[in-house]
FIMARMI-19926 format. One record per residue (C-alpha): x, y, z; residue in three letters. Coordinates in pm, whole numbers, padded with zeros to 5 digits, always signed. Layout:
N
XYZAla/...
REM end
This chain:
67
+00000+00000+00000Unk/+00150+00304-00086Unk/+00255+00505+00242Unk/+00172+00895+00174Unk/+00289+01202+00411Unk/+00233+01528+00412Unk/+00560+01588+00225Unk/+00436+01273-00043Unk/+00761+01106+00065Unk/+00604+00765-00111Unk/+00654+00419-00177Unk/+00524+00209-00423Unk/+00419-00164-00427Unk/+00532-00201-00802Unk/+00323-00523-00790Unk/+00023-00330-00806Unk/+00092-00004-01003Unk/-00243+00121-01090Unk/-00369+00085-00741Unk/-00042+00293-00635Unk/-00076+00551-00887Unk/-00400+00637-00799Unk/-00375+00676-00479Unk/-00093+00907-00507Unk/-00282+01093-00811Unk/-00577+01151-00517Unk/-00336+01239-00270Unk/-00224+01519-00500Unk/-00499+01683-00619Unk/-00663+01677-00248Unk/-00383+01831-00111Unk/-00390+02116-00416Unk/-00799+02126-00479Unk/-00731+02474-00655Unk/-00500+02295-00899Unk/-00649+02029-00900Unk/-00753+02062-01268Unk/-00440+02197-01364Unk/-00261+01919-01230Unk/-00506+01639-01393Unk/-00460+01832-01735Unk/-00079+01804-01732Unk/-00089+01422-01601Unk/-00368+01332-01892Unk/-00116+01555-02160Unk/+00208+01347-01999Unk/-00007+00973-02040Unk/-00134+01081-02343Unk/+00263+01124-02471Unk/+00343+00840-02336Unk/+00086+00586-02456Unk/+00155+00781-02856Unk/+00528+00701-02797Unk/+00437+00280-02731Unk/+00189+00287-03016Unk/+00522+00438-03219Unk/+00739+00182-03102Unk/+00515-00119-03170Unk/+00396+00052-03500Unk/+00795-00005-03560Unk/+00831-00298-03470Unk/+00522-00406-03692Unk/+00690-00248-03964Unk/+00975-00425-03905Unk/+00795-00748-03944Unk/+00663-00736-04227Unk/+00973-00628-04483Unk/
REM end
């Protein structure tokens, strides 16, 4: 379970990284509630980036497949 302080000094149970995300994700936007869009804006823009650069890579490696 992911152990969360005032300061967010964390710790992850990699085992279970959704779970763990999310609680941190709630942790942060409770502790900024006038951010809290802000904050969920940047996170969606940063998993957004990150999901286009695996659909790249396995778009590559498709590619590479098939010559």
């Amino acid at each position: 379970m992911a152990k969360i302080k005032s300061t967010l000094d964390i710790q992850l149970d990699l085992t279970r990284p959704v779970e763990e995300l999310t609680e941190v994700i709630s942790a942060v936007i409770a502790s900024q509630p006038a951010r809290r869009k802000e904050i969920l804006i940047g996170l969606d823009i940063a998993v957004e980036n990150a999901i286009a650069e695996i659909e790249s890579q396995e778009q590559s490696v498709q590619e590479t497949h098939y010559e």
